[in-house]
N, C-alpha and C positions, 0 to 999 in steps of 0.2 A: 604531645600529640593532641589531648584534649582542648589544649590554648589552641590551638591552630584551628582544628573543627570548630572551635567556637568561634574564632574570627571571620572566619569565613561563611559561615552563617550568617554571622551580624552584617558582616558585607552585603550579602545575598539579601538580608530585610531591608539596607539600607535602599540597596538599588530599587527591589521591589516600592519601597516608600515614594522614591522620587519618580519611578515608570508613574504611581498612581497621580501625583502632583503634575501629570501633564499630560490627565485626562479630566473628562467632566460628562454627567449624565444629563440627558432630556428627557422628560415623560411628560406627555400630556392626552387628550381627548379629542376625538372630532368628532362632530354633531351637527345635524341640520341648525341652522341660523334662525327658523321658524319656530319650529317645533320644539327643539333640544333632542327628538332623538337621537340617541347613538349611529355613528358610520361604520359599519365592520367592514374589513377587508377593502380601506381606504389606501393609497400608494401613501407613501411618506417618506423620501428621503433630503439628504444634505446634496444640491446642487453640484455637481462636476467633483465627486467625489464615489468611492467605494462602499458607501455606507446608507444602506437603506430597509424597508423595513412595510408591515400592512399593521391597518388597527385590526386587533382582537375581538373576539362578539361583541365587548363592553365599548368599544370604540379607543380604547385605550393602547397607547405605545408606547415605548423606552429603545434609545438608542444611546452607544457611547462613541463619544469623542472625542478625537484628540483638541487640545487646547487650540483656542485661531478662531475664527469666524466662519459663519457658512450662510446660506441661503436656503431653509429648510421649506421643500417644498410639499405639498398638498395636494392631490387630484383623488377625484372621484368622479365616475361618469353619470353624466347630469349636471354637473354642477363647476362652478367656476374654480378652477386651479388659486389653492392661495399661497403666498409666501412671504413666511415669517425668518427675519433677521434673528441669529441666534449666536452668543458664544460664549466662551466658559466665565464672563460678568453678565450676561443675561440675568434680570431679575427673576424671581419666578419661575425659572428653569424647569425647576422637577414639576408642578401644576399650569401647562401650558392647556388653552383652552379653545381650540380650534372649531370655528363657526363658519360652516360653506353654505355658500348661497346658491342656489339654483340658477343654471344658464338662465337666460331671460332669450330669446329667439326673437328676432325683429324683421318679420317678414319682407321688408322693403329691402332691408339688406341681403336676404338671403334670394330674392329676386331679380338683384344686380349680378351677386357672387354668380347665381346660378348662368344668368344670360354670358357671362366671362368663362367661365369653364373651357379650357383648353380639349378637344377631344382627344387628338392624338399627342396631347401634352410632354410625354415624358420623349416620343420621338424629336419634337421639337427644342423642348427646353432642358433636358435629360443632363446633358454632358453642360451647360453654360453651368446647370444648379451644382451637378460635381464639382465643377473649376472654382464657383465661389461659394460653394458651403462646404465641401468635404479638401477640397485644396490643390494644388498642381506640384506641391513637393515629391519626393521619394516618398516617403512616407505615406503620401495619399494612395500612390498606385497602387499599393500593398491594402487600400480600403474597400470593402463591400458595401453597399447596401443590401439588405436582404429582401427587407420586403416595399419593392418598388409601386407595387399596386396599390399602396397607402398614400401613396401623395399625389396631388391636385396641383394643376398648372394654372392659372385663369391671368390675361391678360386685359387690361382694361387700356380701350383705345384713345379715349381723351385725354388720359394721365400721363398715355405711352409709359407704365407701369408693368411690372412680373411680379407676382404673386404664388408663391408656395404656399401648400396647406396640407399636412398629416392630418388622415383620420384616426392614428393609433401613434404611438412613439415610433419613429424610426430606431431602426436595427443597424448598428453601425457596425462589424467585425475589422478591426486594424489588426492585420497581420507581421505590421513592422514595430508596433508595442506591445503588440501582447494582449487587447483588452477588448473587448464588447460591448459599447455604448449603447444604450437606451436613451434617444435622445429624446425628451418631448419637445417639438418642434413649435415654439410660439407665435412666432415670424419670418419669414422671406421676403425683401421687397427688393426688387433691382429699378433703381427708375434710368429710365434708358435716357434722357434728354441732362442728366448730369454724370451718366456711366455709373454710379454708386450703386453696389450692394450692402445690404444688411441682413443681418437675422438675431433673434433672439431666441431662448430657448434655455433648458434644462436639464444636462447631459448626467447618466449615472453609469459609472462602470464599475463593470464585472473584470476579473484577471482573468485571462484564458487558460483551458488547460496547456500544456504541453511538456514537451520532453525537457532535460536538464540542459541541451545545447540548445531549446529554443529559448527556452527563460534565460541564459546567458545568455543570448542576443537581442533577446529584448531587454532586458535590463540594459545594457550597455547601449541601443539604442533610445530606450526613455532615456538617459543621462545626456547623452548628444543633440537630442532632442530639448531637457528641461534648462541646460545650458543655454544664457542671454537670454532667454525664454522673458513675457512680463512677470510671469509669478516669481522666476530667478530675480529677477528683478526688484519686484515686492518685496521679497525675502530679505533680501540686499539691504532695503532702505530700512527695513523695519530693524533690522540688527546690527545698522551701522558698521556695515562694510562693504556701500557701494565698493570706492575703490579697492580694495583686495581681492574684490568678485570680478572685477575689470569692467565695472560700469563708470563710464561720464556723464556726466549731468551738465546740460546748457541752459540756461533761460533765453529764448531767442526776440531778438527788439519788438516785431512787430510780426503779426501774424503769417503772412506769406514773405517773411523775410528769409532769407539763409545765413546771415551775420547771426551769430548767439554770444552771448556771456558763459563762462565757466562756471559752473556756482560752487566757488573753494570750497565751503564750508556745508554743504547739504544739512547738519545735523544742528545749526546755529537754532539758537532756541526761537529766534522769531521768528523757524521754517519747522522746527520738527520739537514736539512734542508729546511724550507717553504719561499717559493718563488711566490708569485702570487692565495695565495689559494693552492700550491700544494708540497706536501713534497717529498723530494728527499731523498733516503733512499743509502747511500755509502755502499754498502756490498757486496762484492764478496766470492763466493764461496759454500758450501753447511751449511747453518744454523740449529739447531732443537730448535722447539717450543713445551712447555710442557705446557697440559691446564689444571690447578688444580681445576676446577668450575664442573666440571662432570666426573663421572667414564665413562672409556671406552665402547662401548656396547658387550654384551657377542657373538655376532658371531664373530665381530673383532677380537675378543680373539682367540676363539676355529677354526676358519679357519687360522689363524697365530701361533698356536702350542706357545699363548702367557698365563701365569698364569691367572687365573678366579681372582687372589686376587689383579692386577692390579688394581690402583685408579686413573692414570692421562693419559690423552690423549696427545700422542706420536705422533708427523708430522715432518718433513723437508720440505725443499726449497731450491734447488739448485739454485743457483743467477750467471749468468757470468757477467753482468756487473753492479750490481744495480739496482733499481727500482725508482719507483715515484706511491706515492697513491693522491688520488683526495680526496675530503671531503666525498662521500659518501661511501668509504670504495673501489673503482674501483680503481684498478692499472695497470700500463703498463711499461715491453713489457710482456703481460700475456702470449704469443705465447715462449717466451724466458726463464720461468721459468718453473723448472719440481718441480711437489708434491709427498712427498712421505710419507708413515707410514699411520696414519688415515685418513688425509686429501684425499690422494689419492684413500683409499676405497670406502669413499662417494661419491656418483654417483648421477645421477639428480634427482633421487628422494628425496635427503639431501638439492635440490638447494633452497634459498630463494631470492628474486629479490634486486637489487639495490637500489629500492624506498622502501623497508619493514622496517618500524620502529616499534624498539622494546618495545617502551615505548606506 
């Protein structure tokens, strides 16, 4: 009987050894860029993830994380948002040394901004900024914003331009996942003369509370959700199993072509390469990914004038110079790739964070 308690101990330190082998710590400081004074009570967390945190009097902070990449961001009022690249090969990790700079205000711009100010903004432009920042799936209907009186419309007439602007993060409640977003909103821009939206920004979620049938619903809806998803996707390629995950990968001839190439072998060394924990993906140019694990959803269909009898989900990725994914499915230079087909449909209400495991 004492063999046995003893085995099973050793099990128990062994797991415990490898849980710890697949985390890593950050500590570092934030401080004026002038002065060196300390910043207390700075925001600081990991982009599109659950994991966040303030500096201390000393300006000093420590977070842990799971192994992968993240986007560790910065903000303090006054001063300019910064973001630092971080993951568990990060040099320097534990003595990071954060330097914020003071906004700079450039009165001619804020004289334009201000002459554009939308009055009745949110009646005008309200539901267009739903449709393309928060989304038109199922999932989005189930979305709030809370605090609607934070955000600015401004239209600008020669650009025929829309402009979004938060004065505080938006407050995002998804009642079809589960989660609370704090989003800091970067960017909005719709230019109407090419139909194109964009935004940018820095999403951190909270879990919701709830009952044990609503967490079983939400859990099994993030999975339906994180399914073909691009981070499924990322995940995929970083662990060399597109195909068992039911992704296909094309390299398509020529830009606005629909002909593509299969690429057999995605994992070929002249295409994929891991270096330090981190894969390096050699691919230029515009790629389509097909995801055979779930049918498309039916407004994607019928707002795209695309058949109801559709069964695979349809995405691209324009690539100018390649990519690199980290183990937790985060890639970079994400500012450098455009999504396009269903990937681009989905909106933050589709988001699942970088710490969500599906198992």
């Amino acid at each position: 009987m004492k063999i046995i308690c003893l085995s099973f101990v050793l099990s128990l330190i062994s797991l415990a050894a490898k849980s710890q082998d697949k985390i890593f710590y950050i500590h570092g400081k934030v401080v004026d860029e002038k002065t060196g004074s300390v910043l207390a009570n700075a925001s600081v967390f990991c982009q599109n993830t659950t994991t966040g945190t303030i500096s201390n009097n000393e300006g000093l902070f420590s977070m842990r994380l799971a192994n992968g990449g993240y986007d560790l961001v910065i903000s303090y009022t006054g001063y300019e948002t910064q973001v630092l690249r971080v993951s568990n090969s990060t040099k320097d990790k534990d003595s990071l040394l954060v330097q914020m700079k003071e906004e700079s205000k450039n009165l001619g711009e804020v004289a334009v901004t201000g002459s554009a100010l939308v009055a009745d903004g949110w009646n005008k432009y309200g539901q267009f900024f739903l449709d393309n920042f928060i989304g038109t799936t199922a999932n989005a209907a189930q979305c709030t914003i809370e605090n609607k009186d934070s955000i600015n419309f401004y239209f600008y007439k020669k650009r025929n331009k829309l402009k979004v602007k938060a004065k505080s993060e938006i407050i995002i409640t998804n009642l079809a996942l589960g989660y609370k977003i704090r989003y800091q909103l970067d960017s909005f821009v719709n230019d109407y003369s090419t139909h194109i939206s964009s935004y940018t920004g820095y999403p951190l979620f909270e879990n919701l509370p709830g009952t044990a049938e609503q967490v079983e619903t939400w859990g099994k809806n993030r999975y339906r959700t994180y399914i073909g998803s691009r981070l499924h996707f990322m995940r995929s390629w970083y662990d060399s199993t597109l195909m068992d995950e039911g992704f296909q990968v094309e390299t398509l001839n020529a830009p606005e072509s629909d002909k593509g190439t299969i690429l057999e072998n995605p994992y070929d060394p002249a295409i994929y390469s891991l270096d330090s924990g981190t894969v390096d993906i050699n691919i230029n140019g515009r790629i389509r990914v097909t995801y055979t694990g779930q049918v498309p959803d039916k407004n994607y269909l019928m707002q795209n004038h695309f058949p109801l009898s559709a069964k695979v989900q349809v995405s691209a990725l324009d690539i100018p110079s390649g990519f690199s994914i980290d183990e937790n499915g985060y890639f970079f230079e994400q500012s450098e790739i455009t999504n396009m087909g269903y990937w681009a449909w989905k909106k933050v209400a589709e988001l699942v964070p970088y710490d969500y495991n599906p198992e």
